[in-house]
N, C-alpha and C positions, 0 to 999 in steps of 0.2 A: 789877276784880280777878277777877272770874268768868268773864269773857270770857279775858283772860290765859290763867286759868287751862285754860279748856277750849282753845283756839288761839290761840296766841300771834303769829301769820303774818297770820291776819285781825282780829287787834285793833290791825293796824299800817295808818295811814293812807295811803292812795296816795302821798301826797306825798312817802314818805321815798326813790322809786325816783329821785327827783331833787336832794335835798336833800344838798347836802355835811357837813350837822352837823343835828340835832335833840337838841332840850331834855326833857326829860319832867318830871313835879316831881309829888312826892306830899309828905306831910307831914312822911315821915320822913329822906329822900334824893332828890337828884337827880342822873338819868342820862342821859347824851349818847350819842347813835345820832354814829357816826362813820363817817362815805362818804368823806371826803377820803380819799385815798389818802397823803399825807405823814402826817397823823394815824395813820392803819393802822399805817405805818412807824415813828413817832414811837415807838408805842405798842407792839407785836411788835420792833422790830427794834434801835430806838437805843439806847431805854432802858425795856430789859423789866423790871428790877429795879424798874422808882419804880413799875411798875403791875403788881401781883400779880394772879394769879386771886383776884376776889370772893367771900367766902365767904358771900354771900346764895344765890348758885346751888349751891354743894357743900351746901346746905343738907340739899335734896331727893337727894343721891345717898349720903350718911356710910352710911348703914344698910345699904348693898352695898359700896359702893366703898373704908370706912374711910380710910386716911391712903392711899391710892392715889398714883401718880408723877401722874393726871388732877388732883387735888383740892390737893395739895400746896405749897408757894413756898420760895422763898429756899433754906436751906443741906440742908434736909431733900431736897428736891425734888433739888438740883444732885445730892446722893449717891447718890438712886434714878436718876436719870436717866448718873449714870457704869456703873453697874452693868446697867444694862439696855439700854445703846446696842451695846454691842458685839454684842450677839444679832443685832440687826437691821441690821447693815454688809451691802456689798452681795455681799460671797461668801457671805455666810451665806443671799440669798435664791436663790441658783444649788442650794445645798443643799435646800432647804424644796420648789424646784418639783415635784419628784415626788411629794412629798405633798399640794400644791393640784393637782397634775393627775388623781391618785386620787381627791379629792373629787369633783373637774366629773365624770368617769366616774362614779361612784358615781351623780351627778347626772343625768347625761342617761337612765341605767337608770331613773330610777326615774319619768321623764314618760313611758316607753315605754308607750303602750296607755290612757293618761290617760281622750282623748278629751274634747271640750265644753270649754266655759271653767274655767279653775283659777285661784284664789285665787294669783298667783306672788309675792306680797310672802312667806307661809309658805313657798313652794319656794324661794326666795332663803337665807330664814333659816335654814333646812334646809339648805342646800349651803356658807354662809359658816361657820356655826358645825361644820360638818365640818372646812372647812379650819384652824379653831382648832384643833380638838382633835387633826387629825393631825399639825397641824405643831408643836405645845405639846408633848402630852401623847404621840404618837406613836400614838393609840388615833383610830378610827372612830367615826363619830355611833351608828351601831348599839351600841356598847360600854353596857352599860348605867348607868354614871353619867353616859356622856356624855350620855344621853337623858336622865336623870332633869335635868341641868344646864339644858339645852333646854327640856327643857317647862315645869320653875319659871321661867328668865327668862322665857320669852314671859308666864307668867303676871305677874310684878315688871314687865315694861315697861307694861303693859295697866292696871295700878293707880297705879302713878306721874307725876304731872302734871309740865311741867318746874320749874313753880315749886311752892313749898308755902308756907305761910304765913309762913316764915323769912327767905323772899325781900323780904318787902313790912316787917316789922316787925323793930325793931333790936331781935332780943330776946339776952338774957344766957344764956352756956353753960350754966348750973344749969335752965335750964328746958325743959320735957318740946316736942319739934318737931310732937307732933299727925301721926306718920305716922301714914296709914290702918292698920289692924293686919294685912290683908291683904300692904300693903308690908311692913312690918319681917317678919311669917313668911314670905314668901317672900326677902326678902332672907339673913335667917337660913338656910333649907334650904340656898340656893345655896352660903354661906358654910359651910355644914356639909361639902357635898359636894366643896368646891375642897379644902379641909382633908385630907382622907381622901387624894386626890389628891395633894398637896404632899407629906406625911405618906411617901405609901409614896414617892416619886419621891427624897427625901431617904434614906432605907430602900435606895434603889437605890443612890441615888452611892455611899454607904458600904460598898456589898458589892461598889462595880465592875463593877453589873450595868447601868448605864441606859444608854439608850440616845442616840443623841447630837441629843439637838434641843432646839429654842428653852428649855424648861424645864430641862434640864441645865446649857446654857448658862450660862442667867442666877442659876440654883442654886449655880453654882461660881464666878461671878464674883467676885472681891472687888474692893472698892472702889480703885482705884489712887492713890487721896491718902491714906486712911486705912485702911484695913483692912479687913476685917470683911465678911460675907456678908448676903444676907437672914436674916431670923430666919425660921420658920415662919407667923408672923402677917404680916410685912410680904410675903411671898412670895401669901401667901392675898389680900392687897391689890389685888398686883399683878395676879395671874392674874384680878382677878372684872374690872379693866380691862381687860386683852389680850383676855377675853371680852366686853364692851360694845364698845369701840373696833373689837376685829378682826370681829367678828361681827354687830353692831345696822348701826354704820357702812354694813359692805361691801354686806350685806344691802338695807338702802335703795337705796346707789346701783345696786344688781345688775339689783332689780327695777325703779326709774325707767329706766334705759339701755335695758332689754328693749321697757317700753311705749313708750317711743320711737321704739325700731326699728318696731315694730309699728305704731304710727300712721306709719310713714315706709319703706312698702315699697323702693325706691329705694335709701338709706340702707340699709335690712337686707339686700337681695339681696347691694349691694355688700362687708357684712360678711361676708358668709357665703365670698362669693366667694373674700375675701382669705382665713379661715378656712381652707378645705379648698386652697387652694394652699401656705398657711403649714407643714400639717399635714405636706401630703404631701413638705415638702422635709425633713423630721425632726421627729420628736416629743420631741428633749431643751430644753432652755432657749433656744437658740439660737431658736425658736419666736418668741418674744417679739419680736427685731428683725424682723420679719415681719408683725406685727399693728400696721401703723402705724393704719391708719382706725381697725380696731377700739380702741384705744388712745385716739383722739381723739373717737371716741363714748364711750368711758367718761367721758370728762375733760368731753364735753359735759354729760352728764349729771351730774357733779359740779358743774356750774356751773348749772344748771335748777336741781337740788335738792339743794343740798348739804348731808349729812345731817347736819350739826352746824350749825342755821341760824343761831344765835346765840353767841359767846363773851362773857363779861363780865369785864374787869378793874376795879381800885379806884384811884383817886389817892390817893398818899401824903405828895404836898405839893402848895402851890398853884400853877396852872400857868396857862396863856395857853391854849385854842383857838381858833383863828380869830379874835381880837382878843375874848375871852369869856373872862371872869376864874372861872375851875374852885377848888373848895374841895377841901383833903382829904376822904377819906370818900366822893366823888362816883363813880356807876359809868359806865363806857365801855366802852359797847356798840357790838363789832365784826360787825357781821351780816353773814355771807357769804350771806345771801337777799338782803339789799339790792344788795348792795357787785356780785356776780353777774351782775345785772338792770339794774346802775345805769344811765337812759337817756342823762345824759353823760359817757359812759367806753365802750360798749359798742356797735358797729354792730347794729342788730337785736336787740335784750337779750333781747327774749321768744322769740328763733326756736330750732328745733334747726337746728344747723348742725355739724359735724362737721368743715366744710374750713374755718370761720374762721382757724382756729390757725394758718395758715398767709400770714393776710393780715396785713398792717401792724397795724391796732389788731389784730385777736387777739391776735400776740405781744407787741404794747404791753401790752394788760390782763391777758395771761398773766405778766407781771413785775410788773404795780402793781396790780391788781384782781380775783387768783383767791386764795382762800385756805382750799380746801375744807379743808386740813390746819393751818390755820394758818400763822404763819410765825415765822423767828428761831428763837432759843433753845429757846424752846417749840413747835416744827413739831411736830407728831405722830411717835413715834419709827418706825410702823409704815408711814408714809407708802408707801415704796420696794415695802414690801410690799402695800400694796394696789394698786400701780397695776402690779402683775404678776397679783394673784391676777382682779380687773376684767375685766381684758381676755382672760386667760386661761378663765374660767369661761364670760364672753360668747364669744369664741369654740368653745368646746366646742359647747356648745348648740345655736348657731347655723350648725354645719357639721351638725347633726342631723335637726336641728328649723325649719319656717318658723311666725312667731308671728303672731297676729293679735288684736286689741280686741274688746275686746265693748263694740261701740256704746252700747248701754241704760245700759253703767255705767263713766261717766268719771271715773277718780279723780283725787277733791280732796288738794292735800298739806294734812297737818297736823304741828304740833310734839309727839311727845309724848317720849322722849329722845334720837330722830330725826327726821327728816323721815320718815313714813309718810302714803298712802293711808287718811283718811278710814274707808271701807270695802273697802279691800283695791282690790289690781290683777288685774282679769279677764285673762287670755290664754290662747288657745288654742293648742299646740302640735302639727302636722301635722310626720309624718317629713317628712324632704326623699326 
């Protein structure tokens, strides 16, 4: 359990990078690691309803994330998820680009003159969670609840393990979860300050004065089977996810793609390349069809280390895997760390390769074997949206800036509500 608890990536035995199905059993439940790819499907795609999100893992997030669209199942979730999908169709990301392209500017000024190795998992996080707030809230990281928002998450991510002790024991909802108390006050400020937020943005619909983005959007949606808006509290839900999801997420994958590059000069020159030819053919959205490598370096790097390494669903009746008789109550564990790497499914599982995706098994496993987003019903709603903001931020950068490793300090991944560097990712950033 301690082990779990501190890394959850190295308490996983070798074996499971070849393993179609694994058992686990402790005293109180048992959970199957699922690699079969019809499983996956079984499971995301056929029949998403028999297998809800586990409520052992929202254990460790309620104190931020409350009845969030992340944590939620069945008819609640279907409501949130009608109301909050239209934000993120795909005319609405052709709207949003201007405000992810002000972030990476904002971004690349502020490595100007750095010099020597920098911590870039904090530079990532710094640049992603810009892009939340300008494209949310319309408002700049320098804004100052934005910063105040920022600096308590970094602190809420930094005390929260991905499991807590609710994970491991079937305990009953009248008893107290034992978050550290550092968690629940930092989760509380954050929740104070989205609050204030929500508060005046609602305050705005009402006088006709707000402005037209993602938080408007989903503010005035109503429900189109039934009626009825976010309340203030469920909108406060949503918003502490669009910031873990849009922010924690992109942040990981920003800074893994970066180190990548940089241990893979070749690979970066070629990004850069494509970058400043992309650029110079126009700087509106159109940009985007233009960053094909860089595109596929991000998607590499989603699949190295994909920031959500594990999902957990529950069986709600008894089933068959792979001729293995499943009880209710059982959890099925979808790991896109394994599933990723997996060595029969994958040419090269462990290599960065950027031109896979274009070979037969790439696009094979790119249909049956990548699920950095998830899949089905439940696919991440922001999906569209980060495989714009990705490539676009990486490209910024990288028509800037050449990055390079700091040898002495190679970072280890760890789970903690992402895939994060152990001790952070060194890089050093030289103008081009």
């Amino acid at each position: 359990m301690r082990l779990f608890r501190r890394d959850i990536l190295s308490a996983q035995p070798e074996k499971l990078y070849r393993a179609w199905m694994a058992e686990f059993k402790t005293p109180f439940f048992r959970s199957y690691l699922a690699n079969d790819p019809q499983l996956v499907d079984l499971v995301l795609k056929e029949r998403p309803d028999d297998f809800p999100k586990s409520g052992r893992i929202s254990e460790g997030l309620r104190p931020l994330l409350g009845e969030s669209v992340f944590l939620t199942n069945g008819e609640v979730w279907k409501r949130q998820r009608r109301i909050i999908d239209p934000a993120f169709e795909g005319g609405r990301l052709r709207d949003t680009f201007p405000a992810m392209k002000a972030a990476g500017e904002a971004a690349v000024a502020r490595l100007a003159g750095q010099g020597g190795y920098v911590e870039f998992e904090e530079e990532a996080s710094h640049a992603a969670a810009d892009v939340i707030f300008r494209t949310l809230f319309s408002i700049p990281i320098t804004h100052d609840v934005a910063s105040r928002v920022f600096s308590e998450f970094r602190a809420y991510q930094r005390t929260q393990p991905i499991l807590n002790l609710g994970a491991f024991l079937p305990l009953p909802r009248w008893m107290p979860r034992l978050h550290r108390r550092r968690t629940k006050d930092t989760a509380r400020s954050i929740r104070a300050l989205i609050t204030g937020l929500t508060k005046e943005r609602m305050a705005d619909i009402e006088a006709g004065t707000a402005p037209d983005d993602l938080a408007t959007k989903i503010m005035t949606t109503e429900d189109p089977l039934h009626g009825g808006r976010f309340t203030t509290e469920e909108m406060v839900d949503q918003v502490a996810i669009f910031f873990l999801a849009g922010h924690e997420t992109s942040a990981s994958a920003l800074g893994w793609a970066l180190y990548l590059l940089a241990t893979h000069p070749e690979a970066q020159e070629r990004a850069a390349a494509e970058a400043k030819a992309a650029f110079a053919a126009g700087e509106d959205f159109s940009v985007m069809g233009r960053l094909k490598f860089t595109r596929d370096v991000f998607r590499e790097a989603l699949r190295l280390y994909p920031p959500v390494p594990m999902m957990v669903r529950e069986t709600t009746c008894p089933e068959v895997f792979r001729k293995r008789p499943v009880k209710p109550g059982a959890q099925v564990v979808l790991s896109p760390w394994h599933l990723h790497r997996h060595q029969r499914l994958w040419d090269a599982p462990d290599a960065f390769d950027p031109d896979r995706y274009a070979s037969e098994n790439g696009r094979a496993c790119l249909r049956s074997a990548f699920i950095p987003f998830s899949a089905g019903p439940r696919v991440c709603t922001g999906a569209g949206f980060a495989m714009v903001e990705g490539p676009l931020l990486l490209a910024q950068m990288l028509r800037a800036y050449r990055f390079s490793a700091d040898p002495a300090r190679v970072p280890r991944p760890v789970a903690h509500l992402t895939v994060r560097a152990e001790d952070g990712i060194w890089l050093k950033a030289e103008k081009r």
